[in-house]
C-alpha positions as CSV (number, residue, x, y, z in Angstrom):
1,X,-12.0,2.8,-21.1
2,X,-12.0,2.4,-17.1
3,X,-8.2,2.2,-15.8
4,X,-8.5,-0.6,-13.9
5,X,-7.2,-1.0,-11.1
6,X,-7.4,2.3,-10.3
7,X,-4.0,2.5,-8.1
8,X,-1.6,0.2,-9.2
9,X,0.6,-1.7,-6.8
10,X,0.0,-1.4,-2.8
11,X,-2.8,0.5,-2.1
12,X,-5.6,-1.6,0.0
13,X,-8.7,-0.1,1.7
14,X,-9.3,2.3,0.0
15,X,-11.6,5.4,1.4
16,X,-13.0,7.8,-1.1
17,X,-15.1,11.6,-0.8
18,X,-16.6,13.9,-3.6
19,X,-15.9,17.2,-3.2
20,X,-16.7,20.4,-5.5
21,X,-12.8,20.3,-6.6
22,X,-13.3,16.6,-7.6
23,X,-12.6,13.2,-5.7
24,X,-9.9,11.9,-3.0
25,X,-8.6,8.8,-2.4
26,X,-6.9,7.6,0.9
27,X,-5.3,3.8,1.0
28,X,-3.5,1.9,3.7
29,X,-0.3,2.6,4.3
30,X,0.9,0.0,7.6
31,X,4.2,0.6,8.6
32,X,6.0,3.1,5.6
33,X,6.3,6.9,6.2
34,X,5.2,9.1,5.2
35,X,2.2,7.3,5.8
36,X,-2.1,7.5,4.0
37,X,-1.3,8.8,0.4
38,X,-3.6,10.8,-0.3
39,X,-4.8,10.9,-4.5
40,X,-6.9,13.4,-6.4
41,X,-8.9,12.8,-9.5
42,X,-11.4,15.0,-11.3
43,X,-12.9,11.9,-13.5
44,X,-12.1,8.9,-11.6
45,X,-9.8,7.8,-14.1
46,X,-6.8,9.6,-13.6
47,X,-5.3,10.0,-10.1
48,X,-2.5,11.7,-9.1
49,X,-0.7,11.4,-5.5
50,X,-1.3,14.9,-3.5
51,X,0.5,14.4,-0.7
52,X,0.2,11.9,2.9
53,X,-1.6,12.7,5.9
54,X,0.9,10.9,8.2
55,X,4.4,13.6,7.6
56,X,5.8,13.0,11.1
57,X,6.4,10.1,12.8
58,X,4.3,11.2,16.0
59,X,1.5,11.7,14.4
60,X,1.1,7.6,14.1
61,X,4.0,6.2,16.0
62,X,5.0,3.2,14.1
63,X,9.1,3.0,15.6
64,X,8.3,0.4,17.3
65,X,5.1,-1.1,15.7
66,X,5.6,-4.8,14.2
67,X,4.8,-5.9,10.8
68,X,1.7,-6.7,9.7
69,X,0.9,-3.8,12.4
70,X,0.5,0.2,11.8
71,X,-1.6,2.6,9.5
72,X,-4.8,0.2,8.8
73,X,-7.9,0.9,6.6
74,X,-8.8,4.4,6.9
75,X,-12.2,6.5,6.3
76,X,-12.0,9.6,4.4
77,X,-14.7,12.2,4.5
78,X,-15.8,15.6,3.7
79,X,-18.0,18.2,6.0
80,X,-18.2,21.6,5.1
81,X,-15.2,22.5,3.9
82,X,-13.1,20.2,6.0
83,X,-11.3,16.7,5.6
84,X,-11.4,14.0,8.1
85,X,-9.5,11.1,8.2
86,X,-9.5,8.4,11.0
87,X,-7.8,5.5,11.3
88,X,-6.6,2.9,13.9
89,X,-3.2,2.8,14.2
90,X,-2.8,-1.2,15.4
91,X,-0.4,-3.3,16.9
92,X,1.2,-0.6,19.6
93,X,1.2,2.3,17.4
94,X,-1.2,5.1,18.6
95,X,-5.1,3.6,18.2
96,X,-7.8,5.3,16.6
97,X,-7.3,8.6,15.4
98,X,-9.1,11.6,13.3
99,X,-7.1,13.8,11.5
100,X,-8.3,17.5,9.9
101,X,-7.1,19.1,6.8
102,X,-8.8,22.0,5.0
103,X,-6.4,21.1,1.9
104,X,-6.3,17.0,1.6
105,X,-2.2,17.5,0.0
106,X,-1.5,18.9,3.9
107,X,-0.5,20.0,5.9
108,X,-2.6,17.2,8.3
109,X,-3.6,18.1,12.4
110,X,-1.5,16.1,15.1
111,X,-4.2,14.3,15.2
112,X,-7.2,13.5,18.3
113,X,-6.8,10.5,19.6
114,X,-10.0,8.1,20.2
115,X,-10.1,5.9,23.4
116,X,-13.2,4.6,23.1
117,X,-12.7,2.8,20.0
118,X,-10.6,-0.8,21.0
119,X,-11.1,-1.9,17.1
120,X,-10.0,-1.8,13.5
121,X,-11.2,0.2,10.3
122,X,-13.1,2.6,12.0
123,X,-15.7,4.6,9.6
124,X,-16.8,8.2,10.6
125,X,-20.2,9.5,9.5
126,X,-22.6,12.4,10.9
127,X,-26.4,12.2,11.7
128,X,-28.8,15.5,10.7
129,X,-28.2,16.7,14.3
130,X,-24.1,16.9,13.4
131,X,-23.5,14.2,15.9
132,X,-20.3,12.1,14.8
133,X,-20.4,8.4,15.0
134,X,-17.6,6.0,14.5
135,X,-18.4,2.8,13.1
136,X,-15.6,0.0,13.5
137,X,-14.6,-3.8,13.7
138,X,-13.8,-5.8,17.0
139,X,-12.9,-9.4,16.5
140,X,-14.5,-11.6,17.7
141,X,-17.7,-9.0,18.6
142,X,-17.9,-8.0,14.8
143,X,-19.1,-4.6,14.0
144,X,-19.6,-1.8,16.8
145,X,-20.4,1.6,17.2
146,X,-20.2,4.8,19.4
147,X,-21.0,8.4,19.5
148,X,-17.7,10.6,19.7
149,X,-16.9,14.7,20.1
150,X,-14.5,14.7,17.7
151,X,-12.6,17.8,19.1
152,X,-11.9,16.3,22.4
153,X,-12.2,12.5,21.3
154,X,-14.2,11.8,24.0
155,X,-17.0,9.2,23.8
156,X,-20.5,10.1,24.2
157,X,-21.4,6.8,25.5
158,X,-20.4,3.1,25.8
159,X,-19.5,1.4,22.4
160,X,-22.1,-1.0,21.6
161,X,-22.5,-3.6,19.1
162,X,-24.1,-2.8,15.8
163,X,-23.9,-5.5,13.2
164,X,-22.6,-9.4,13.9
165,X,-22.4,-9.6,9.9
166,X,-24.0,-11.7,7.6
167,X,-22.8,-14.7,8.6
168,X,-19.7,-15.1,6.8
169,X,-16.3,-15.1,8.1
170,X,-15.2,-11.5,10.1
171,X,-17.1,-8.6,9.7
172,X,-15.0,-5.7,9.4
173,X,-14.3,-2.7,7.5
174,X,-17.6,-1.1,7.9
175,X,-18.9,2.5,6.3
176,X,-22.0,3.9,7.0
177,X,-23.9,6.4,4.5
178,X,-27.2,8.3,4.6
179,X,-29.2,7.7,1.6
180,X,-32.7,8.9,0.9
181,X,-34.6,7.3,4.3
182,X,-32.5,4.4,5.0
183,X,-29.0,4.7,6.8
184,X,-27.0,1.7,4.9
185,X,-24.1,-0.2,6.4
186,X,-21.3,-1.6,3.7
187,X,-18.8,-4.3,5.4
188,X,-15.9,-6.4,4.6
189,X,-16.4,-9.9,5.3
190,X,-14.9,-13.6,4.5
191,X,-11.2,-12.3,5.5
192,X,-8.7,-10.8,2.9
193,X,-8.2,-13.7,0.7
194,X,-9.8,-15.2,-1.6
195,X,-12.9,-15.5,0.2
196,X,-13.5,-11.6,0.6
197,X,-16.5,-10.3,0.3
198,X,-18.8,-7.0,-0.3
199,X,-21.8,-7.4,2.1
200,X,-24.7,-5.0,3.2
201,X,-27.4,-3.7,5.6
202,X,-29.9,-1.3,6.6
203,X,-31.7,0.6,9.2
204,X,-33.5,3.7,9.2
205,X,-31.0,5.1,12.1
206,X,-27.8,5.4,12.1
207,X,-27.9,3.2,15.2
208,X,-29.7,0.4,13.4
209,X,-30.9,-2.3,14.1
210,X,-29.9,-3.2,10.8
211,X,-31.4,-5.6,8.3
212,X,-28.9,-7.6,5.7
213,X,-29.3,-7.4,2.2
214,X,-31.5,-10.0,0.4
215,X,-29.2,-10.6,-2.2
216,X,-25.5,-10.7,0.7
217,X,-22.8,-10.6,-0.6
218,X,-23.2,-8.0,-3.4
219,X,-20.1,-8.7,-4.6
220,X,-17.2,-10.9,-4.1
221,X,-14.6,-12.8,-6.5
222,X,-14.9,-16.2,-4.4
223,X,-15.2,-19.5,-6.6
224,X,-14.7,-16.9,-10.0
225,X,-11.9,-17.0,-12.3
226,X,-11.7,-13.5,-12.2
227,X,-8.4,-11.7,-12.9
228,X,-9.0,-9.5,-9.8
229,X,-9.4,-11.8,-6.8
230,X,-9.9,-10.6,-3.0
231,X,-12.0,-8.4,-3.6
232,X,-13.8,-6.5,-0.9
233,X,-13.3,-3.4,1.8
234,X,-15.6,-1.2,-0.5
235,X,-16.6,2.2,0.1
236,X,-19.0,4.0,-2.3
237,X,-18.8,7.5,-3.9
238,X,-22.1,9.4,-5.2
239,X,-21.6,10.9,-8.8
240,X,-22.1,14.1,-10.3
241,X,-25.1,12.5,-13.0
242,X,-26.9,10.5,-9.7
243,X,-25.0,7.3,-10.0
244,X,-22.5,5.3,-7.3
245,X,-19.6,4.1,-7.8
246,X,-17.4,1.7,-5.6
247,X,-13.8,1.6,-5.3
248,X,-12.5,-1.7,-3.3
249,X,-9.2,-3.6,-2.8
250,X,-8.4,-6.6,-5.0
251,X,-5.5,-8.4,-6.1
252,X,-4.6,-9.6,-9.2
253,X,-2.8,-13.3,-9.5
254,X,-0.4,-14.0,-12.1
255,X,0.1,-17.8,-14.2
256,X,-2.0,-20.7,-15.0
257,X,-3.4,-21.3,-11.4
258,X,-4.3,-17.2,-10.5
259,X,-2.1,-18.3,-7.1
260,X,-0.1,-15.7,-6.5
261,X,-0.2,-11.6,-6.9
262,X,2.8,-9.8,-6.8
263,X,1.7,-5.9,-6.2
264,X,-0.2,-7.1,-3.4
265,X,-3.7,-5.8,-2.8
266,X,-4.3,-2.7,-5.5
267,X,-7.4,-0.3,-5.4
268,X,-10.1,-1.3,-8.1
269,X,-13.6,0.8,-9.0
270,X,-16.9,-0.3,-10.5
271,X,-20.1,0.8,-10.8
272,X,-23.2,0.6,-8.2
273,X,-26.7,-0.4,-9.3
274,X,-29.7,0.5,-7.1
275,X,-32.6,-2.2,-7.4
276,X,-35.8,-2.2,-4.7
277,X,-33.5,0.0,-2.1
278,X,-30.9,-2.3,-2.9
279,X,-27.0,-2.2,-3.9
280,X,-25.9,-4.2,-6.9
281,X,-22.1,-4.0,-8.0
282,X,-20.5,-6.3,-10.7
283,X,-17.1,-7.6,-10.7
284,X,-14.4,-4.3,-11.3
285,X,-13.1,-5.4,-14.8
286,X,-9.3,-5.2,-15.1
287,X,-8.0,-2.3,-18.4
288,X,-6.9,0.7,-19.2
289,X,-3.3,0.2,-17.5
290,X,-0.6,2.2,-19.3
291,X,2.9,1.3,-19.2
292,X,5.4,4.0,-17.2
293,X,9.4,5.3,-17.4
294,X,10.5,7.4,-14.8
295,X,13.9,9.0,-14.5
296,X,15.3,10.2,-11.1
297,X,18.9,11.8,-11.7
298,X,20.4,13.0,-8.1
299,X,23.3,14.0,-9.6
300,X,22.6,17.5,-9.4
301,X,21.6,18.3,-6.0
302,X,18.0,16.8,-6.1
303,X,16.6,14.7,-3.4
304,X,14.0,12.6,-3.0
305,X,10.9,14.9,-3.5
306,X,8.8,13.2,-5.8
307,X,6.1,12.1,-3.0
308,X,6.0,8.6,-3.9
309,X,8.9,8.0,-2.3
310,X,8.5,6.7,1.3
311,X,10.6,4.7,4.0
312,X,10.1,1.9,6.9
313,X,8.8,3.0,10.2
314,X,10.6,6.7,9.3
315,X,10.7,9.1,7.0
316,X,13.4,9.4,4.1
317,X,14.6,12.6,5.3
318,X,16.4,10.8,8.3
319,X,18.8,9.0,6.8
320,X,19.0,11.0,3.2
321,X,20.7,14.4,2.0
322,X,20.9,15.8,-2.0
323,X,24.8,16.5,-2.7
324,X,26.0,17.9,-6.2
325,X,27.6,14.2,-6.3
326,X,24.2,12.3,-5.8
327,X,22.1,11.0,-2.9
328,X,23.3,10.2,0.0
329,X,22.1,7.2,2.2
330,X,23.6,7.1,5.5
331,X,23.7,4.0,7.0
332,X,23.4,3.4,10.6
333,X,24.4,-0.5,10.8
334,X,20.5,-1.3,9.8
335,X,20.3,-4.0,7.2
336,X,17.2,-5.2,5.0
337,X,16.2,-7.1,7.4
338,X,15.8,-4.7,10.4
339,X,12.8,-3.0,11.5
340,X,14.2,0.3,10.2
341,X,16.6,0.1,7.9
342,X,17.6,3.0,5.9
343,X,15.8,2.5,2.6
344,X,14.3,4.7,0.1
345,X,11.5,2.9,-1.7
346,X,8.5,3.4,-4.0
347,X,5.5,0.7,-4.6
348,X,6.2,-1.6,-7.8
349,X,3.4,-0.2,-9.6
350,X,3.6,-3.1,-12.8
351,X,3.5,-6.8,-13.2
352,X,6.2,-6.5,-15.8
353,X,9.3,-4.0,-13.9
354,X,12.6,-2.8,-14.8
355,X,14.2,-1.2,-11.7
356,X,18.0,0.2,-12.1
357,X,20.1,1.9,-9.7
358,X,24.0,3.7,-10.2
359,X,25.5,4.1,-6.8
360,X,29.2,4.9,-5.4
361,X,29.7,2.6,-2.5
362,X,33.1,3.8,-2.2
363,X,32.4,4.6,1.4
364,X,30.0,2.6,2.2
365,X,27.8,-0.4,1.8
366,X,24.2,-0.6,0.0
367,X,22.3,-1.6,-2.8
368,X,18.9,-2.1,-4.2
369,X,16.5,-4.0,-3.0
370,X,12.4,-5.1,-3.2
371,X,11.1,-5.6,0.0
372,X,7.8,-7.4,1.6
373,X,8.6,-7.7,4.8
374,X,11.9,-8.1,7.3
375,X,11.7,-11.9,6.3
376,X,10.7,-11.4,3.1
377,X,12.7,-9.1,0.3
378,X,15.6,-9.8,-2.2
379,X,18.1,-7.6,-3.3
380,X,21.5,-7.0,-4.5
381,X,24.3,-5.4,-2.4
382,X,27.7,-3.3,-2.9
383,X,30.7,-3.0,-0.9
384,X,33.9,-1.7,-1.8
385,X,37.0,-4.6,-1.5
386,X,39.3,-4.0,1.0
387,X,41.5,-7.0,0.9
388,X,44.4,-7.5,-1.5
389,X,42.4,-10.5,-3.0
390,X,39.8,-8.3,-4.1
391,X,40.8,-4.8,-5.6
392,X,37.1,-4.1,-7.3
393,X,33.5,-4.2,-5.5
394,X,32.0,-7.3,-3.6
395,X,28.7,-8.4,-4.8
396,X,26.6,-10.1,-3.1
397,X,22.9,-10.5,-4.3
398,X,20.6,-11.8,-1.5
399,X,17.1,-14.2,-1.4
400,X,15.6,-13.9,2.2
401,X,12.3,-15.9,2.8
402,X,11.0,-16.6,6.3
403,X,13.4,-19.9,6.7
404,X,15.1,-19.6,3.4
405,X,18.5,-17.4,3.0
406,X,20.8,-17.3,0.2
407,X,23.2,-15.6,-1.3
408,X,25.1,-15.2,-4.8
409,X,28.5,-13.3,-4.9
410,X,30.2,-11.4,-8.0
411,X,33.5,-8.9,-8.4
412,X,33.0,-6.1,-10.5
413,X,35.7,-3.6,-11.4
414,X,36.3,-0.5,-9.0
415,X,34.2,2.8,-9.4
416,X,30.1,3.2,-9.7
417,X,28.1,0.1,-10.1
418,X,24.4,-0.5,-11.9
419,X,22.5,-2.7,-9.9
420,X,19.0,-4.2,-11.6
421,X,16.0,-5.9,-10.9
422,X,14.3,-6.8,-13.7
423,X,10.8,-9.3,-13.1
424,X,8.5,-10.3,-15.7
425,X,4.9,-12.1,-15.3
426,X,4.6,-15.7,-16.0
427,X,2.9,-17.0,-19.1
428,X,-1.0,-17.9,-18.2
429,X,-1.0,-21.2,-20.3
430,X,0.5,-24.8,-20.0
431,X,4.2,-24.1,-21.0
432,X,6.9,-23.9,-18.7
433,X,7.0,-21.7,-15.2
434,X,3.2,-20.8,-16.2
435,X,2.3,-22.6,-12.3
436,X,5.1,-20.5,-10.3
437,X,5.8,-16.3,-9.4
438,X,7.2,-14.2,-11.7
439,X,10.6,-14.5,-13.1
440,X,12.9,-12.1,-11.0
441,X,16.6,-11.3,-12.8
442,X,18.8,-9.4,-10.4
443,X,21.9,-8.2,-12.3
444,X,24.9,-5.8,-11.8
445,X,27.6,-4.3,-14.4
446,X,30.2,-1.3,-13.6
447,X,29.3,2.0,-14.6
448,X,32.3,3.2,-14.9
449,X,34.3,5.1,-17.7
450,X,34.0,2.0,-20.3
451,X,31.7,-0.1,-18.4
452,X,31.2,-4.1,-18.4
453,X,29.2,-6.6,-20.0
454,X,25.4,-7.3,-17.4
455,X,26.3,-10.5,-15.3
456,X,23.5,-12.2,-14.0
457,X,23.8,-13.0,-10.2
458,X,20.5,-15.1,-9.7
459,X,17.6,-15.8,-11.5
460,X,14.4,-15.9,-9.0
461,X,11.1,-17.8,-8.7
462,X,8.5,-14.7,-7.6
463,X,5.4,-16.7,-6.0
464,X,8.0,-16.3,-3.1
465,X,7.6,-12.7,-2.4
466,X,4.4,-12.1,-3.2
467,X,1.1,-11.0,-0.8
468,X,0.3,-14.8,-0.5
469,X,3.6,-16.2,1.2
470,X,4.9,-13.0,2.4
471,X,3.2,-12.2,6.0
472,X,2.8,-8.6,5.5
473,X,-0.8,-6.9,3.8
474,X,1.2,-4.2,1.6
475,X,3.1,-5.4,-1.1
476,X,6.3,-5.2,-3.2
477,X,8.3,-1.6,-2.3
478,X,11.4,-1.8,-4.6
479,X,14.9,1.0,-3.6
480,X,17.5,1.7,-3.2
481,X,19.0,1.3,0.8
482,X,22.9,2.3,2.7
483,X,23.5,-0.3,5.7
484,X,27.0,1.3,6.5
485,X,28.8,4.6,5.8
486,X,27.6,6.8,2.9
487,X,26.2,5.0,-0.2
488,X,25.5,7.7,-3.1
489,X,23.1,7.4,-5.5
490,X,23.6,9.0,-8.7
491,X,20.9,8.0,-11.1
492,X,17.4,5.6,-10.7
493,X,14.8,4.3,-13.2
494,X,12.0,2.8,-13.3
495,X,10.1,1.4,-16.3
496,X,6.8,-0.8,-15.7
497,X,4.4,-2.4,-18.1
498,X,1.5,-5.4,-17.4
């Protein structure tokens, strides 16, 4: 059976290439370093993260980027024997850019930057001649085009417009592919909510002019009661026995009304019918999805190497360090609500999560959080009591909402703390909560020699921090974060089931 979606939890516009070793993935990654995971799979069905393109914060320069702003919807391609990956860096970081890898886990060029290109979700393909276009989106002008060297970055002429769509709302995310005589043209269009759509054209140049599809939009969720809604941004893959394939973003809503999605936009595949020269793609159908445990224990001088770990506007290595003790976190004064604050995070991959954390705040202050945005995250955080009215640790679990703030506080005996998150899915029928989020439980308990009994600090409603209220376009990034002195980190687990 299909795993669908393909990658779980934030991982929107996705870009996908065949090679002889098998097929790589690369998704938006906005404003988290290190920045465009890149994923490997040999059958489409099992993907593993390889590495990011984005390793050092000059190669994009988000420090200073605003959310929703940074690494948007990048192409990934393969030419004789080399990867290329360009991307537009929006919203002040660093515009479009290519990047080269002959091995896709990295190490990644510095990257060329492309002046020419004033637009989003560029698309990079080659005519027979080896001349390199660069397809992209320029609101309000829809789709456009232009000729680049990609060594220098230098335009080969003046962008021109390609495509105005077919007629639905914002043309954007374009890819352009060479197939038999007919150069086709695949776009986004209708937005990135629910009315999202898969539309097509053709031309017989890469140039165009371009003639829709018959049959527009070949795919979209709109007015369905589909479990994956959104759907749209597709790029398609050939396979080995002559068919296509399309992977594409979608989300997938949770209770009775399908009006809220938790994970955010997740990368989906289904399969690609050709009829009269034609497209044809069906719904992707969601399965497959296997429940997960993993185990990080930093007590022993490991960091955080597993690469799915990744920070805000900077990478982990700045503000962590393995001791025999655990992981540090040094805070600089940066809370949960800063642009950068220091905090190590991984994408909630499950509907259904179990997130725990043992940390020493003895000098410092931290916790664990699960973030959306500056304005929109909840955690729990630690502090050691300093006054004579409170010998133990300070508790203080926190609900921030753009225009919503609150807090719940707790005193738990001196020595480590174990912080949780636990959220579970709503039930999809008439009974109670079935119309809200999911149901968030943050909790804490000492860790200590003998330990105490779980208190529940709040009990949340999840439609709150979820891709449809929260202004961001990644989704929920659950860790563990410092805000003053040294918080360490002995032990984290995650367990996630939908």
């Amino acid at each position: 059976m299909q795993t669908n979606p393909i990658l779980s939890g934030f991982n929107p516009d996705p870009s996908i290439v065949s090679t002889p070793n098998g097929y790589y993935l690369a998704t938006s990654s906005f404003e988290y370093l290190p920045g465009l995971p890149i994923y490997h799979s040999k059958d489409l069905k099992d993907w593993e993260l390889v590495g990011h393109v984005a390793t050092r914060e000059e190669q994009v320069r988000l420090a200073n980027v605003p959310t929703p702003g940074g690494v948007w919807a990048p192409t990934l391609r393969y030419r004789d024997g080399v990867f290329y990956l360009i991307v537009s860096i929006f919203l002040g970081g660093r515009g479009c850019v290519v990047f080269t890898a002959t091995d896709p886990a990295g190490p990644w060029s510095d990257g060329t930057a492309i002046g020419a290109v004033d637009g989003i979700d560029p698309d990079l393909a080659w005519d027979e001649n080896g001349t390199a276009y660069v397809t992209f989106a320029r609101h309000p002008d829809a789709i456009q085009q232009v000729r680049v060297d990609l060594a220098t970055g230098e335009a080969l002429e003046q962008p021109r417009a390609l495509w105005s769509g077919s007629g639905l709302y914002a043309p954007e995310g374009p890819h352009l592919y060479h197939r038999g005589d007919w150069w086709y043209l695949v776009a986004a269009e209708g937005g990135t909510d629910r009315g999202h759509a898969v539309t097509v054209a053709r031309s017989r140049r890469p140039d165009g002019p371009f003639e829709p599809a018959p049959h527009n939009p070949v795919l979209t969720a709109a007015g369905t009661g589909s479990p994956v809604q959104n759907t749209g941004h597709a790029d398609l893959v050939e396979l080995p026995d002559g068919g296509t394939a399309m992977v594409l973003l979608g989300v997938r809503p949770v209770g009775l009304t399908q009006a809220f999605s938790p994970l955010g936009r997740e990368a989906f595949l289904t399969g690609v019918e050709w009829k009269d020269g034609w497209p044809h793609a069906q719904l992707p159908v969601v399965g497959g999805t296997r429940p997960e445990q993993a185990e990080y224990d930093f007590t022993h001088g490991a960091g955080p190497d597993h690469p799915a770990w990744i920070g805000v506007r900077r990478m982990p290595a700045e503000f962590t360090a393995p001791t025999s003790k655990g992981l540090l976190i040094a805070g600089d004064g940066s809370t949960m609500g800063s642009p950068r604050p220091c905090f190590l995070a991984q994408r909630q991959r499950h509907l259904g999560m179990e997130f725990r954390a043992v940390l020493s705040v003895a000098t410092g202050s931290g916790g664990v959080a699960v973030r959306n945005a500056e304005d929109n995250w909840f955690g729990i955080e630690a502090s050691q009591g300093q006054s004579k009215d409170c010998d133990g640790v300070r508790i203080t679990a926190r609900a921030v909402v753009a225009g919503f703030d609150r807090t719940w506080e707790a005193t738990v005996p001196s020595g480590d703390v174990e912080l949780a998150i636990v959220a579970s899915p709503p039930p999809s029928d008439f009974s109670a909560g079935a119309v809200g989020g999911d149901r968030i439980r943050l909790t804490v308990r000492a860790a200590g020699p003998g330990g105490s009994p779980e208190v529940l600090l709040a009990e949340l409603d999840g439609r709150h921090w979820t891709f449809e209220t929260a202004k961001a376009f990644t989704g929920r990034a659950f860790g563990v974060y410092a805000v003053d002195g040294e918080v360490l980190v002995r032990r984290v687990s995650y367990r996630g089931e939908d």
